[in-house]
C-alpha positions in Angstrom: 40.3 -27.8 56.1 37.8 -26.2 53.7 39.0 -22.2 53.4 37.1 -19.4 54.8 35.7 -16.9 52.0 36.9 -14.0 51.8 33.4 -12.5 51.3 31.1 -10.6 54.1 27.3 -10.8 53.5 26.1 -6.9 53.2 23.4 -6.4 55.9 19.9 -5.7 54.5 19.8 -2.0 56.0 23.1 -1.3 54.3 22.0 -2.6 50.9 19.2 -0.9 51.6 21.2 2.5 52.5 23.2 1.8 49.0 19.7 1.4 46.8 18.6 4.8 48.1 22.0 7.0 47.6 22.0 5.1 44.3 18.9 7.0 43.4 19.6 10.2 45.1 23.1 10.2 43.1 21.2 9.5 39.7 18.3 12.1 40.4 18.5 13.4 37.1 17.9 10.2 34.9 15.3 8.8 37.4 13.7 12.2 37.1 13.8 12.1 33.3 12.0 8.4 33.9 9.3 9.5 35.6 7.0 11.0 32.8 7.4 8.3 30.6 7.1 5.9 33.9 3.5 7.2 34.9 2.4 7.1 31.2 3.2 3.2 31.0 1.4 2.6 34.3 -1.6 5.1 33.7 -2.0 3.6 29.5 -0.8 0.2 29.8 -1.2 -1.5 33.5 -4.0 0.7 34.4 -6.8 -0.2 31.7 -5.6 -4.1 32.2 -8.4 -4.4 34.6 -10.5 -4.8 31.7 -9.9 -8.3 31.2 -12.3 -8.8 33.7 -14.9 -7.8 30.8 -14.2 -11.4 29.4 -15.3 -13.4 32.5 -18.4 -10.8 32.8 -22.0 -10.4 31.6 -20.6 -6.6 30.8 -23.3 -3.8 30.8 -21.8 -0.4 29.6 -24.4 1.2 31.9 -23.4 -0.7 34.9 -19.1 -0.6 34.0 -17.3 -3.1 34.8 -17.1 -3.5 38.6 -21.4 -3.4 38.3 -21.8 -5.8 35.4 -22.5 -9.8 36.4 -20.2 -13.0 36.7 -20.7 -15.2 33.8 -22.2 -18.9 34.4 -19.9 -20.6 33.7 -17.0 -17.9 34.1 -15.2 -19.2 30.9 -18.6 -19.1 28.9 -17.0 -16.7 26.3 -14.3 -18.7 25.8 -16.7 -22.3 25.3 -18.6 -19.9 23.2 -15.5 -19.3 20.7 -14.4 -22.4 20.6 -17.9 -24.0 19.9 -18.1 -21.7 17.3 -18.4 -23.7 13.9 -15.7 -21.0 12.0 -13.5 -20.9 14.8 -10.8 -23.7 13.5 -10.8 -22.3 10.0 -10.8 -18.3 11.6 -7.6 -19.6 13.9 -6.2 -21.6 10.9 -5.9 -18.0 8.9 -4.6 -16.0 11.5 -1.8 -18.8 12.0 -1.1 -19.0 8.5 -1.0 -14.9 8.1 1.1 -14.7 11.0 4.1 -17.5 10.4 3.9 -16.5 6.4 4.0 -12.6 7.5 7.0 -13.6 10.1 9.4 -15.9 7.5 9.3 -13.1 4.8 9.3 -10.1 6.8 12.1 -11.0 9.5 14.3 -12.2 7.3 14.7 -9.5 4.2 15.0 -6.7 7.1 18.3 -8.2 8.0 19.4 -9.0 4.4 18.9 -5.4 3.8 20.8 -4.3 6.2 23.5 -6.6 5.5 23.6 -5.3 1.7 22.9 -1.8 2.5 26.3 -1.9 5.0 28.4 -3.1 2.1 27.7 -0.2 -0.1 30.4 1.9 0.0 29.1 5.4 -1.6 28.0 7.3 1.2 25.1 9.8 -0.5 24.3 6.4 -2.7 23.9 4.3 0.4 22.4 8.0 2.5 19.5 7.6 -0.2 18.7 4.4 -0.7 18.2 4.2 3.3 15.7 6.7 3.3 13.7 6.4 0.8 13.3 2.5 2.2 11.9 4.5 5.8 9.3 6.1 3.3 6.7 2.8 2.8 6.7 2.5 6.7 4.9 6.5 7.3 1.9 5.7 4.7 -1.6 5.1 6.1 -2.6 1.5 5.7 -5.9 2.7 3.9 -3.3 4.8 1.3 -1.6 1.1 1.3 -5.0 -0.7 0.8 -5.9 1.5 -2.0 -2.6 1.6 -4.2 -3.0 -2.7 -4.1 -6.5 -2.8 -5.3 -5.7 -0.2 -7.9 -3.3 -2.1 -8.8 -4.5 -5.6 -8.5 -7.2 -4.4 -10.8 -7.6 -5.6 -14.6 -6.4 -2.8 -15.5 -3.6 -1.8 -12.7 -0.1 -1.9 -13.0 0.4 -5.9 -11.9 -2.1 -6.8 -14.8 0.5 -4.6 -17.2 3.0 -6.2 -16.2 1.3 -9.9 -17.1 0.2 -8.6 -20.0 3.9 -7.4 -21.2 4.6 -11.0 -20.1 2.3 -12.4 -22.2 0.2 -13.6 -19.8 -4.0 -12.8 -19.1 -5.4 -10.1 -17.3 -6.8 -11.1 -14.2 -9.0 -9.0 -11.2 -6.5 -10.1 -8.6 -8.9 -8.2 -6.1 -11.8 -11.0 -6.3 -11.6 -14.4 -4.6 -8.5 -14.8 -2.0 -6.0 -16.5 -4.9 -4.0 -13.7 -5.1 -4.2 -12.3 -1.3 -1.0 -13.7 0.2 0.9 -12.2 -2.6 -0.2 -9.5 -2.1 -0.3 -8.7 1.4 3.0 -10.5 2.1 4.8 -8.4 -0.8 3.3 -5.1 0.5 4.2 -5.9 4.3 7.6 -6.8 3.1 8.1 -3.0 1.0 6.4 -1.4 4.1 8.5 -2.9 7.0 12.0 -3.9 5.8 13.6 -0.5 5.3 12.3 0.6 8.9 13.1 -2.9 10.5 16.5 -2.8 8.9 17.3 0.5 11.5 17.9 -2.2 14.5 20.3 -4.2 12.7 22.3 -1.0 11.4 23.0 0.4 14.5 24.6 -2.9 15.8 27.2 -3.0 12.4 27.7 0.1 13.3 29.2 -1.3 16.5 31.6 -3.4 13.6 35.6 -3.0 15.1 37.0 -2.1 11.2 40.1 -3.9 12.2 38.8 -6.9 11.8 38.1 -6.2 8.1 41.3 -5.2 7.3 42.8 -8.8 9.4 40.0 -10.5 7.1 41.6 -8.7 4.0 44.8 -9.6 4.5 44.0 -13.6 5.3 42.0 -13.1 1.8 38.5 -13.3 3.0 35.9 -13.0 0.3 32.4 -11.1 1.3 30.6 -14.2 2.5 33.4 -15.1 4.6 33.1 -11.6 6.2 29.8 -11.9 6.3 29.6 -15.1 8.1 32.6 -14.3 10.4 32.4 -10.8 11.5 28.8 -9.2 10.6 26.8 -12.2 11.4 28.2 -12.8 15.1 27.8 -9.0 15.8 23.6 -9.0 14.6 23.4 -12.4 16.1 22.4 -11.2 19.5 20.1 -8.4 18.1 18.6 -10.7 15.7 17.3 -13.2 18.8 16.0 -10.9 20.9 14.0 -9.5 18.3 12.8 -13.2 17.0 11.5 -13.8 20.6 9.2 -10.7 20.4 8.8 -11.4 17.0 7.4 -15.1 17.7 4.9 -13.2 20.3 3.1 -11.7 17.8 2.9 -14.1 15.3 -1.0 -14.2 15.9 -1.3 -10.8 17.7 -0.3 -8.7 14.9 -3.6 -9.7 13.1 -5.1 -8.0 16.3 -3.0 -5.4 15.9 -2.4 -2.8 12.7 -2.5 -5.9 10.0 -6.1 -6.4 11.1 -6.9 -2.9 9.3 -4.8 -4.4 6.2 -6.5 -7.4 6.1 -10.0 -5.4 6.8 -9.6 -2.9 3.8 -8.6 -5.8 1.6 -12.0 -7.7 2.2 -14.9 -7.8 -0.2 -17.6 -9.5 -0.8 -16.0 -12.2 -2.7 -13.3 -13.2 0.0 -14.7 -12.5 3.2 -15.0 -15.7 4.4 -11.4 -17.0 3.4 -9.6 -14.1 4.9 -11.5 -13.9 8.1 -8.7 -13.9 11.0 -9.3 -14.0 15.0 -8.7 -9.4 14.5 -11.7 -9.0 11.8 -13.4 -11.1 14.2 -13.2 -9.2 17.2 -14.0 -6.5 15.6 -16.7 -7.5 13.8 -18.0 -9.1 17.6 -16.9 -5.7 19.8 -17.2 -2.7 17.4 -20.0 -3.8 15.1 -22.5 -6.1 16.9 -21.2 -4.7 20.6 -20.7 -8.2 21.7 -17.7 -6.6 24.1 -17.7 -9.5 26.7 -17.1 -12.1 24.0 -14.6 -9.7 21.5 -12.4 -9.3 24.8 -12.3 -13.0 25.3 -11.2 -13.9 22.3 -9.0 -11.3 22.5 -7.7 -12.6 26.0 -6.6 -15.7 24.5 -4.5 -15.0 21.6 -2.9 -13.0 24.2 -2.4 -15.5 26.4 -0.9 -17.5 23.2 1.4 -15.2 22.2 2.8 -14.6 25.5 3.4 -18.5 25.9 5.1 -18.1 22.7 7.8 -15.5 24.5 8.3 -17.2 27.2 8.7 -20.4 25.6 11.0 -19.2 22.8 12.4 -17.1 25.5 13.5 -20.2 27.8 15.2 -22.2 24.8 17.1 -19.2 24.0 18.4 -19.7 27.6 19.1 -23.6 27.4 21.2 -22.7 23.9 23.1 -19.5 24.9 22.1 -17.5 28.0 23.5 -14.0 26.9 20.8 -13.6 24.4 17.8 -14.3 25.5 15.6 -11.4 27.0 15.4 -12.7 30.7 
């Protein structure tokens, strides 16, 4: 005879009941919520009914509830793809992106793991903030330091020369602008990045360095067996949202990077989908077709979260975001 459970379903008005007093007995907290709540609806879900701006004939004078369906309604999007530089403009903001993710994801967390196994306190107090610095510069401050630099007669070019090796402009052509915006993104973001991955050593139970220290455990073993498993889950999460914006952050503030470091001689080698848009929306006021392209590196980079989201789930449930 199969056993009766010991378990009552809860009637929906009491679960009901429950959720309220719930709220009433956190009033506090769900008070403190609500200004930051009604600025994420009012500046974030609000304005999403722009989209509709890439599926319209959009007039400024007539908004965007007065401006015309497109014929076809996805004739922005034919439009991009048609576009002769659109393979080549997709190819560079790939490349950007996945090039800008494998050197700046990792050396945050190598960072972190080396600035947790200083031991000096004001040593490893100063080294941690003057890494924060790079992150609070302007990008055009940024921009300006590497073509000053990247000049024939910058500091880079002193340093060939001491090496024996020829002066070069490192600002003409696009030969040198991976180098240079990778190595600059890298000093900007890994002292700031690194903040994530302190706060979970942080978390680090120290007996478990003095049981490694008495079974003789050598720094790498202690890094492998006791930090690494306490980042791990911080690291995932943060790859998943990572992945996301493997093409979005050259919509985002690298687009500005990659904008200042344009000249004449480059342009069309280091044009990504973000110059793009803005050269469509801002500059010509093409606002229908910027948003569209727009739209679908969104759409993109949200696949990319859910998909690395949902393999994250298949390999170990607890660290995936959802």
């Amino acid at each position: 005879m199969a056993k009766r459970s010991n378990t009552t379903s809860i009637p929906y008005a009491a679960k009901k009941k429950t959720f309220w007093q719930l709220l009433w007995k956190q009033k506090a907290l769900c008070i403190m919520a609500l200004a930051p709540l009604i600025m994420l609806i009012i500046f974030k879900y609000v304005p999403m009914y722009g989209i509709l701006i890439a599926f319209k004939n959009y007039k400024a004078s007539k908004g965007v509830w007065g401006s015309n369906w497109l014929e076809p309604v996805l004739k922005n999007f034919i439009k991009f793809f048609k576009n002769v530089n659109s393979g080549q403009i997709i190819w560079n903001t790939l490349k950007i992106g996945v090039l800008n993710l494998l050197f700046t994801f990792p050396a945050a967390i190598i960072f972190a793991i080396l600035l947790n196994e200083l031991r000096g306190k004001v040593f490893k107090s100063a080294v941690q903030t003057i890494s924060y610095i790079p992150h609070f510069l302007s990008v055009v401050v940024i921009c300006s330091m590497l073509n000053g630099f990247g000049s024939t007669t910058g500091l880079f070019n002193d340093v060939r020369d001491f090496l024996g090796m020829a002066r070069v402009d490192m600002n003409n052509g696009s030969q040198y602008f991976l180098p240079l915006y990778l190595g600059s993104q890298v000093w900007q973001t890994v002292g700031w990045s690194s903040i994530m991955y302190l706060s979970a050593l942080s978390n680090v139970d120290v007996t478990l360095y003095d049981v490694a220290n008495i079974d003789g455990a050598n720094r790498w073993q202690k890094i492998k067996n006791i930090i690494w498993p306490t980042i791990k889950p911080t690291t995932t999460i943060l790859l998943i949202m990572n992945l996301g914006n493997v093409l979005g952050n050259a919509l985002n503030s690298d687009y500005t990077k990659i904008l200042l470091m344009q000249n004449d001689t480059n342009r069309s080698q280091l044009e990504v989908i973000g110059t793009f848009v803005y050269q469509k929306g801002i500059v010509e006021g093409k606002f229908s077709y910027a948003t569209a392209v727009n739209l679908f590196i969104s759409v993109i980079g949200f696949a990319l979260v859910f998909g690395a989201n949902m393999i994250t789930r298949k390999i170990n449930p607890e660290n995936s975001l959802w």
